[in-house]
N, CA, C and O of each residue as an XYZ file, in Angstrom:
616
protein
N      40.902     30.250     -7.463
C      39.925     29.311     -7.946
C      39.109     28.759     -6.781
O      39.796     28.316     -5.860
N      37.534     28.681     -6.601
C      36.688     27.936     -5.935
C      37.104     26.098     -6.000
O      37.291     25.269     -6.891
N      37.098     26.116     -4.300
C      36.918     24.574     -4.476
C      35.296     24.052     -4.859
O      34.371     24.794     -4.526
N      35.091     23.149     -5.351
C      33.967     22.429     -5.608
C      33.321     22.025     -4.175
O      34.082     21.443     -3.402
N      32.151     22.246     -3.795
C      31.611     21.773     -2.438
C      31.600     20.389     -3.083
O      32.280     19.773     -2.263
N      31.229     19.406     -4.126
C      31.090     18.120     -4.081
C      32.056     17.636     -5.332
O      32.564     18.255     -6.267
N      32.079     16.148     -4.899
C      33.377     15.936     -5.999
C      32.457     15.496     -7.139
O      31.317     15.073     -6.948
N      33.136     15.647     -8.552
C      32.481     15.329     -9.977
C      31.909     13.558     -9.501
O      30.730     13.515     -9.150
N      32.425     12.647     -9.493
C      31.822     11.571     -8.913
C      30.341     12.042     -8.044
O      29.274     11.652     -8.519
N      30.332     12.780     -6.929
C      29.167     13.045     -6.503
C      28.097     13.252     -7.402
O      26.966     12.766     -7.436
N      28.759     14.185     -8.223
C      27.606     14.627     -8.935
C      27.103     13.337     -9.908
O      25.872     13.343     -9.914
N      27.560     12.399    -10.607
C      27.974     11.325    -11.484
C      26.738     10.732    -10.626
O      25.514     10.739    -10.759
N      27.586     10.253     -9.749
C      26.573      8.989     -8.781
C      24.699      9.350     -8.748
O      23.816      8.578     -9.122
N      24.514     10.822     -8.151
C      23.119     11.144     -8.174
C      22.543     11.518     -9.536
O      21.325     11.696     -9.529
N      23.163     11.672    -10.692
C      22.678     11.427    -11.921
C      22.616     10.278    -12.537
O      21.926     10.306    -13.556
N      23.132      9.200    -12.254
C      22.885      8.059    -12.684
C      21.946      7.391    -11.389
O      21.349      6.374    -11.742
N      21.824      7.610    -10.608
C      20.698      7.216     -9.498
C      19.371      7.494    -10.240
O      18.652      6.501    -10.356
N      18.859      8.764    -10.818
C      18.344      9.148    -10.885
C      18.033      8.796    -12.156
O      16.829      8.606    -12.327
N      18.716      8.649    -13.084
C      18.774      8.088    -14.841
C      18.462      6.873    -14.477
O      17.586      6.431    -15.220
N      18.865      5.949    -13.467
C      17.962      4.698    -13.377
C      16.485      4.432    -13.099
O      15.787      3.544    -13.590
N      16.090      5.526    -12.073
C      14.846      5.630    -11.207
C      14.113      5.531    -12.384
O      13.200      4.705    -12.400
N      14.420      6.506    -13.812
C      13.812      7.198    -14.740
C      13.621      6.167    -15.764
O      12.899      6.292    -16.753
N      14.539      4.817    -15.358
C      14.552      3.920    -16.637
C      13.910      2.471    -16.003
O      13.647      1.448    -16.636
N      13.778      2.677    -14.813
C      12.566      1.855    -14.183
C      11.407      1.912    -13.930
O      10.728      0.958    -13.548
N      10.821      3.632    -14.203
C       9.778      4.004    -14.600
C       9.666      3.733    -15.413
O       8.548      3.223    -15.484
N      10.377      3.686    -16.726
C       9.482      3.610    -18.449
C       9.341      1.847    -18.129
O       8.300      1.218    -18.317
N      10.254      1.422    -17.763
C      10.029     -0.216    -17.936
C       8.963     -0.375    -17.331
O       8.180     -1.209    -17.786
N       8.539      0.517    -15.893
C       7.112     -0.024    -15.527
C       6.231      0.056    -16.108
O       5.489     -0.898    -16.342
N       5.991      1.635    -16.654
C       5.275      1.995    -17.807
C       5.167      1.251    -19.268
O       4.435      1.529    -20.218
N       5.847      0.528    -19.168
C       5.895     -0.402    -20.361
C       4.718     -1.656    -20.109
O       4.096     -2.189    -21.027
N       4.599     -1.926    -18.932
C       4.252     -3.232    -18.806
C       4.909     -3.923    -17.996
O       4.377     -5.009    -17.764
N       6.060     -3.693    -17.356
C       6.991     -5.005    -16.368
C       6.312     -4.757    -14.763
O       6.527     -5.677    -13.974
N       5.516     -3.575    -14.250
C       4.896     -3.484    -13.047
C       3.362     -3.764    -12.530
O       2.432     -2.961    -12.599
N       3.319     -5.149    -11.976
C       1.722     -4.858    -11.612
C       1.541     -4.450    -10.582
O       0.812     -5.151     -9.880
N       2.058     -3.210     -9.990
C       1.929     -2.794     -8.862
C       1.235     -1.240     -9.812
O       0.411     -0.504     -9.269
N       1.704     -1.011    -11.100
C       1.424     -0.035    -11.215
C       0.141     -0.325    -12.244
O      -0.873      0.362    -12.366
N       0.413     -1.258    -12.777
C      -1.185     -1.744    -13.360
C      -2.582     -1.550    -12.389
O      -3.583     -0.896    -12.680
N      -2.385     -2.142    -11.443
C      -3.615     -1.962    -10.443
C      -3.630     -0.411     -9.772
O      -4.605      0.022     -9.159
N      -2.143      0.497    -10.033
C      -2.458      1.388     -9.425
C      -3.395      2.335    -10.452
O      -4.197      3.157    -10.008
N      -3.218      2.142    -11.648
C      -3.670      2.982    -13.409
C      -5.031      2.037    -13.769
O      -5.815      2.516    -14.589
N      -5.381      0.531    -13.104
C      -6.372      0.365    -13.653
C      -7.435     -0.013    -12.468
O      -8.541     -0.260    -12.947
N      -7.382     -0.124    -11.006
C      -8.529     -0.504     -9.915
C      -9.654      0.101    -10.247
O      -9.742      1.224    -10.744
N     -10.816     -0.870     -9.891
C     -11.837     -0.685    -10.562
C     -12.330      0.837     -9.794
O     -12.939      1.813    -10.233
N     -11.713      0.488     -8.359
C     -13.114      1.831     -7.454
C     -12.011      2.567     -7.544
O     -10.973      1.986     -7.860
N     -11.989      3.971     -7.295
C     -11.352      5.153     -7.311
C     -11.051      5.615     -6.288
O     -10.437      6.682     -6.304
N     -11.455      4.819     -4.707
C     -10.127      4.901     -3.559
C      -9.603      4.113     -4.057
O      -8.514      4.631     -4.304
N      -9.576      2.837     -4.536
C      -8.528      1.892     -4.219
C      -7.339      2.271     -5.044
O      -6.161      2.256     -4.686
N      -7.937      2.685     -6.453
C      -6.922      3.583     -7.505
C      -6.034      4.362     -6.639
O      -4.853      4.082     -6.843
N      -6.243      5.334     -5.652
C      -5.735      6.462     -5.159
C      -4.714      5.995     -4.410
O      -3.554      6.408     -4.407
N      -5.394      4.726     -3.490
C      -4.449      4.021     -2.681
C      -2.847      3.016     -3.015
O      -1.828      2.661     -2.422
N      -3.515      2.904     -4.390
C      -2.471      1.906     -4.865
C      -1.671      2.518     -5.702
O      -0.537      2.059     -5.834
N      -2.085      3.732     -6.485
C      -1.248      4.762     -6.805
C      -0.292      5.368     -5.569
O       0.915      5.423     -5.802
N      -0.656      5.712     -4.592
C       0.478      6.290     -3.594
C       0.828      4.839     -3.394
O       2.031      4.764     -3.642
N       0.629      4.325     -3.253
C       1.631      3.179     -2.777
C       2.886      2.492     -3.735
O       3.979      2.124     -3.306
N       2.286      2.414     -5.520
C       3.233      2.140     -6.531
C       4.212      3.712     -6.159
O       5.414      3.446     -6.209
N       3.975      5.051     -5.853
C       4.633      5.754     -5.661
C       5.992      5.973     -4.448
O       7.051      6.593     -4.550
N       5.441      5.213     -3.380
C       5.911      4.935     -2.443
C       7.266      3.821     -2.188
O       8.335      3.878     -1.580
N       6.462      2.684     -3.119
C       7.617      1.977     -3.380
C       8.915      2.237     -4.580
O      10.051      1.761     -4.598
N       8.331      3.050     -5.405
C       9.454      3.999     -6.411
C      10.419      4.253     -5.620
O      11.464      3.603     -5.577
N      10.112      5.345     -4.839
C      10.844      6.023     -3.960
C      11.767      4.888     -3.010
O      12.995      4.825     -3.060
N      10.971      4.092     -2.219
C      11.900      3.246     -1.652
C      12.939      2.373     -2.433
O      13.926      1.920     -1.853
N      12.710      2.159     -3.688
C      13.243      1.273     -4.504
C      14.559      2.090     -4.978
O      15.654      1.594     -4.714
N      14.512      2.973     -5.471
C      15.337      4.553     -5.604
C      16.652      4.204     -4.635
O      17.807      3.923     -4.957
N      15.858      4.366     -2.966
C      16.535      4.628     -2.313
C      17.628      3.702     -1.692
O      18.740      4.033     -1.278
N      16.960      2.266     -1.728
C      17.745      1.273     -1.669
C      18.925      0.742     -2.703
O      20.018      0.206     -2.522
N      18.383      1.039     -3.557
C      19.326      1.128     -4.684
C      20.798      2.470     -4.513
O      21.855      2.228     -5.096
N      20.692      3.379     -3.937
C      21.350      3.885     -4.090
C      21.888      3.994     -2.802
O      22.467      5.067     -2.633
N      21.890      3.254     -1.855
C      22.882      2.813     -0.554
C      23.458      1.554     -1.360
O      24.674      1.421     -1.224
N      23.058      0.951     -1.876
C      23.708     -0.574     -2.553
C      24.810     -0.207     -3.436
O      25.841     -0.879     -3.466
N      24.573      1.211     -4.419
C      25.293      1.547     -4.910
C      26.364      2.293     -4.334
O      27.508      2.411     -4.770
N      26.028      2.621     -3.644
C      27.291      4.266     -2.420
C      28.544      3.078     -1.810
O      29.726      3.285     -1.535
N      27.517      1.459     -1.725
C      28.864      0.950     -0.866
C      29.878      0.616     -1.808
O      30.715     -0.217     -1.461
N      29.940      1.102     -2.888
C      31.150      0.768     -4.173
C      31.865      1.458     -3.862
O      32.988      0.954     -3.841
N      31.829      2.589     -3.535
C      32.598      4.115     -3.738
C      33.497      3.834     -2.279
O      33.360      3.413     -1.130
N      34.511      4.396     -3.228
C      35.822      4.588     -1.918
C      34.969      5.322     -0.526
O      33.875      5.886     -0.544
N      35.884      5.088      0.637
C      35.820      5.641      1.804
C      35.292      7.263      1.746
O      34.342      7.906      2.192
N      36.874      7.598      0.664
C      37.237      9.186      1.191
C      36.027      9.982      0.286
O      35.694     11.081      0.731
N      35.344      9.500     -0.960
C      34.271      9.846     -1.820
C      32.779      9.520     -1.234
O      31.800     10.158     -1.621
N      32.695      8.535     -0.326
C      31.349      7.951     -0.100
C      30.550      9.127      1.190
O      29.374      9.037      1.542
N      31.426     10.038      1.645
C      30.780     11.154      2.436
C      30.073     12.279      1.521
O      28.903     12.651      1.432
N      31.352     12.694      0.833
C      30.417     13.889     -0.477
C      29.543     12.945     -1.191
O      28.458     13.400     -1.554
N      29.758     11.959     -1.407
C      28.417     11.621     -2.533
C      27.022     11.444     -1.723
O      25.945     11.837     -2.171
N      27.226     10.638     -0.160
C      26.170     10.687      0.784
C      25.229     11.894      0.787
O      24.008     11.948      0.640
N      26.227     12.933      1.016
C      25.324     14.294      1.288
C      24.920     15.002     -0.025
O      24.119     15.934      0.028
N      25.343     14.673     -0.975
C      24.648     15.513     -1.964
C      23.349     14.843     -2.293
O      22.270     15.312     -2.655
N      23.838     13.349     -2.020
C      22.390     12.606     -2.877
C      21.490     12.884     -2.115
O      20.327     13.121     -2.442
N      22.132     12.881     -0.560
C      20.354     13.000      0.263
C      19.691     14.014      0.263
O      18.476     13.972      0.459
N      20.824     15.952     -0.114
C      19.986     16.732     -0.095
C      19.115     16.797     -1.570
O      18.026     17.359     -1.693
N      19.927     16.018     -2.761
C      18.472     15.889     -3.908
C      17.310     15.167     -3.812
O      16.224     15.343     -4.364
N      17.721     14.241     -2.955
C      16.609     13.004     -2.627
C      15.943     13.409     -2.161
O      14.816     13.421     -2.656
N      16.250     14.175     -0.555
C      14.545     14.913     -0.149
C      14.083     15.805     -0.572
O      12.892     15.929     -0.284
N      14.658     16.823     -1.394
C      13.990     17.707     -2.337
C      13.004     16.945     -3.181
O      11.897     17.475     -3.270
N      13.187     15.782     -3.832
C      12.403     15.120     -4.831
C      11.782     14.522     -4.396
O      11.141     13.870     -5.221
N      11.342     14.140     -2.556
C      10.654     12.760     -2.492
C       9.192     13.987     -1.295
O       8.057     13.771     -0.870
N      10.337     15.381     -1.216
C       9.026     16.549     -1.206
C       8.231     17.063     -2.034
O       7.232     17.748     -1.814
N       8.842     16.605     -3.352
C       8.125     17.524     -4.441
C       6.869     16.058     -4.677
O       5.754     16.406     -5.065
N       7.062     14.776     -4.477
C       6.232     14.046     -4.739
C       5.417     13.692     -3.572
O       4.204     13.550     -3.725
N       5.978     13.531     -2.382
C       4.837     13.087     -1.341
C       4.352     14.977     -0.394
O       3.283     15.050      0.212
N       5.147     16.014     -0.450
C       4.494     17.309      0.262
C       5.177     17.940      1.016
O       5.088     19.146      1.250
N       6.500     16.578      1.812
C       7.274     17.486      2.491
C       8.426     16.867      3.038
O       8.244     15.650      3.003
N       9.257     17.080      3.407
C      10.804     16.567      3.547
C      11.438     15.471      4.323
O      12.377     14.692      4.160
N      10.036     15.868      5.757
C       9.726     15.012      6.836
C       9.430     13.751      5.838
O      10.272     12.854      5.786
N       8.284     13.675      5.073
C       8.075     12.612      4.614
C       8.941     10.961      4.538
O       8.528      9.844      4.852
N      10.057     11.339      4.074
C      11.330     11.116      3.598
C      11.359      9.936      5.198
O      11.639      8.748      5.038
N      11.112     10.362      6.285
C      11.643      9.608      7.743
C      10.225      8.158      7.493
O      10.213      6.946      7.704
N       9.330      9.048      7.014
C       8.055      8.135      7.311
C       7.261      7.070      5.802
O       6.238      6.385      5.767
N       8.042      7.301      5.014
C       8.361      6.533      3.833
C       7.471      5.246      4.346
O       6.260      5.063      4.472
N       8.476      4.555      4.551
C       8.200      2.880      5.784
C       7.246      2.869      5.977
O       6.476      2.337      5.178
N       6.712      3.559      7.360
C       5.423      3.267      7.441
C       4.229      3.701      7.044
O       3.164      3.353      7.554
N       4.376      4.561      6.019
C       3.272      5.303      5.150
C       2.193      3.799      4.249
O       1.001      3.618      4.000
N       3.686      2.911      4.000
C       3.592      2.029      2.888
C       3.185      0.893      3.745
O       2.816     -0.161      3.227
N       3.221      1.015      4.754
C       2.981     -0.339      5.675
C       1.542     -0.146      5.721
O       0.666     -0.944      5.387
N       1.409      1.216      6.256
C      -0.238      1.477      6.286
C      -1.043      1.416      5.283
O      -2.199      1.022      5.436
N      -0.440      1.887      3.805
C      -1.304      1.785      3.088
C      -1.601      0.264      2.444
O      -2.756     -0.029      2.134
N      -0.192     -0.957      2.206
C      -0.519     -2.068      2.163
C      -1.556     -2.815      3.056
O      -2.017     -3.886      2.662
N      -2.013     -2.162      4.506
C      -2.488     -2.883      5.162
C      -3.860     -2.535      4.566
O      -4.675     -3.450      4.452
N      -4.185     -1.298      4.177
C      -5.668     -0.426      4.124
C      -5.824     -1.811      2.558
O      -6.744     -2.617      2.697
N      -5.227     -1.907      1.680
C      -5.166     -2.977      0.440
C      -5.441     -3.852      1.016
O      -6.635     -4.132      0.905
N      -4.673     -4.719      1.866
C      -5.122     -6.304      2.054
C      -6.445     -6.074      3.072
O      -7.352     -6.899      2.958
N      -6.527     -5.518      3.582
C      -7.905     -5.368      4.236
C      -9.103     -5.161      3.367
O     -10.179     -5.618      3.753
N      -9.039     -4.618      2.410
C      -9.993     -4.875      1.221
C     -10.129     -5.491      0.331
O     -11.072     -5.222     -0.412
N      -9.320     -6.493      0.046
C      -9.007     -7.836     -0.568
C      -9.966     -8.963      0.065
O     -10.750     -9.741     -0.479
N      -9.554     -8.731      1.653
C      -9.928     -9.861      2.726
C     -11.636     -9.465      2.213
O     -12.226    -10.429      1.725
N     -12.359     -8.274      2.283
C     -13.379     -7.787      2.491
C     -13.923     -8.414      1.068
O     -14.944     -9.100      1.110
N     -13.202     -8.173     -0.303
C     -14.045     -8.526     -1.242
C     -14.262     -9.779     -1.314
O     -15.240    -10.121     -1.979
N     -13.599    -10.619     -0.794
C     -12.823    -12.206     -0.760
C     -14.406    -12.644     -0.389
O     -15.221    -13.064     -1.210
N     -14.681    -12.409      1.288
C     -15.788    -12.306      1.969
C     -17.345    -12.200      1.379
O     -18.296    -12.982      1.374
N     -17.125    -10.789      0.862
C     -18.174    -10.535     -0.051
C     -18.638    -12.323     -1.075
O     -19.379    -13.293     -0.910
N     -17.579    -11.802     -2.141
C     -17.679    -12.961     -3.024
C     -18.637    -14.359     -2.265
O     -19.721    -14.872     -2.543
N     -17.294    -14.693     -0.890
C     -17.786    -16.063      0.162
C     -19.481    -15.832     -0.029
O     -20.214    -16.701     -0.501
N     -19.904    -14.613      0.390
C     -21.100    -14.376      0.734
C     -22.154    -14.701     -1.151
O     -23.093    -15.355     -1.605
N     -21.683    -14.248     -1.342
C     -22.890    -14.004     -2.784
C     -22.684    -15.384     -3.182
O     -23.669    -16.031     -3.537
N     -21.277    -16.042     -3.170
C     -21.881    -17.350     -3.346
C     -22.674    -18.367     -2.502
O     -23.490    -19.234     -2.816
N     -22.263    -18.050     -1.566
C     -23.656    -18.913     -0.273
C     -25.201    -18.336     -0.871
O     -26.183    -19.078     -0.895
N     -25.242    -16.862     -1.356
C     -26.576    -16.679     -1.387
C     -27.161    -17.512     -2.430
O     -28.123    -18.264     -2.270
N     -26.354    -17.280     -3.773
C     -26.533    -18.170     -4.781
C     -27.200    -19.576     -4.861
O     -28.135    -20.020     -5.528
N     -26.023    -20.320     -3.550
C     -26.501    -21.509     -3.356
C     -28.107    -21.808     -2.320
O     -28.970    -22.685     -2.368
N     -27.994    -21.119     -1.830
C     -29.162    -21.422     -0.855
C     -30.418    -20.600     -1.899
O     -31.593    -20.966     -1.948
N     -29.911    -19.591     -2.573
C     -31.472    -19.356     -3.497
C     -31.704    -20.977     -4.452
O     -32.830    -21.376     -4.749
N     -30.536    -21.668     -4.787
C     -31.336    -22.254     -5.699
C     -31.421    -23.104     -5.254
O     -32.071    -23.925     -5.901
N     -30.893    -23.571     -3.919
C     -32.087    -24.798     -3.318
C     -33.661    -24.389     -2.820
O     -34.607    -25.166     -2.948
N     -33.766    -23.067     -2.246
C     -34.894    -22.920     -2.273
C     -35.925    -22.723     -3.416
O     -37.154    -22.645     -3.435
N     -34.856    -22.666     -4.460
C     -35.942    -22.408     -5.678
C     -36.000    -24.030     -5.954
O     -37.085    -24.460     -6.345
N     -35.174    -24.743     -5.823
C     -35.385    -26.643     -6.022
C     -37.171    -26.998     -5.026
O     -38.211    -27.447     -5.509
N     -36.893    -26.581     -3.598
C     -37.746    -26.887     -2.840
C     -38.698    -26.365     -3.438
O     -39.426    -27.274     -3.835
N     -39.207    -25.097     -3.802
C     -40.675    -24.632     -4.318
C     -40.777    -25.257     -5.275
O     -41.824    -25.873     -5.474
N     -39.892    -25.298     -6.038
C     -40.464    -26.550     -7.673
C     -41.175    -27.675     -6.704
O     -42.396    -27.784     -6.592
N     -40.188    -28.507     -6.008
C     -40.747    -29.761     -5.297
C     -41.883    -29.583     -4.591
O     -42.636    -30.554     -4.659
N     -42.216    -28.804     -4.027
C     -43.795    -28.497     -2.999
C     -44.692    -28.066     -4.395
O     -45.878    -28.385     -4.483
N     -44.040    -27.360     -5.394
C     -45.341    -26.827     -6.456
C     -45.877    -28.145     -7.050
O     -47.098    -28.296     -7.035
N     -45.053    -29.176     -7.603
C     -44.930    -30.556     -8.504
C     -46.151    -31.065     -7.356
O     -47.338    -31.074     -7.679
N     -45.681    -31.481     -5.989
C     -46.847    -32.262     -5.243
C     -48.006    -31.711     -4.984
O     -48.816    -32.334     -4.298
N     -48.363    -30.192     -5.580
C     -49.740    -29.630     -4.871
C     -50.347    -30.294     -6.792
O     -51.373    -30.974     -6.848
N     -49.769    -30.051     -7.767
C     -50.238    -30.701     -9.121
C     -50.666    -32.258     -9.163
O     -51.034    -32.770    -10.221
């Protein structure tokens, strides 16, 4: 008889890792994520792109943290086979979504960068806004002043 390279628990653990990932997607998809609202509804179509990899990004990290939180339950002599099986499904799946395996190291700061490329265009529309309302205001005092110079030439 073949020994099993991983123990039935191994296998257990990365199917219910994974049956969760899958049941925190529908809940997002439901409505409980506005990370994924702004990623399905931003008005411009980088920012869509951006905030889509990024609701994607944090999936994945969320996944992954979750399932070190979970590994520290598991006995000693089980928590090695379950380690290595989950990580070789994990980077298979986090290649099939971000391109490549490496990915997996650069997770972190993918998401750092792309939160920053977000709040930097936040700051920018913020600005904007600052701006159109100054213009606002200074058009309609100058439109006050031409009433007032038109009234005294009458």
């Amino acid at each position: 008889m073949m020994r099993k390279r991983f123990s039935d628990q191994a296998y257990l653990f990365c199917l219910n890792s994974f049956k969760e990932a899958r049941h925190n997607l529908i809940s997002d998809s439901l409505g409980s994520s506005s990370d994924l609202y702004k990623a399905l509804y931003s008005p411009k179509k980088s920012l869509r792109n951006a905030e889509l990899e990024r609701y994607e990004l944090l999936v994945i990290k969320r996944q992954w943290e979750s399932a070190v939180l979970q590994s520290k339950k598991i006995s000693d002599n089980e928590r090695a086979s379950v380690r290595s099986l989950f990580v070789n499904i994990y980077r298979d799946y986090v290649a099939k979504i971000q391109g490549t395996s490496l990915d997996l190291y650069f997770i972190e700061d993918h998401l750092k960068a792309i939160e920053s490329l977000l709040e930097m265009n936040r700051k920018w529309d913020d600005r904007l806004k600052l701006l159109q309302v100054d213009f606002l205001k200074n058009e309609k005092i100058l439109d006050d002043m031409i009433s007032k110079e038109e009234s005294k030439i009458k």
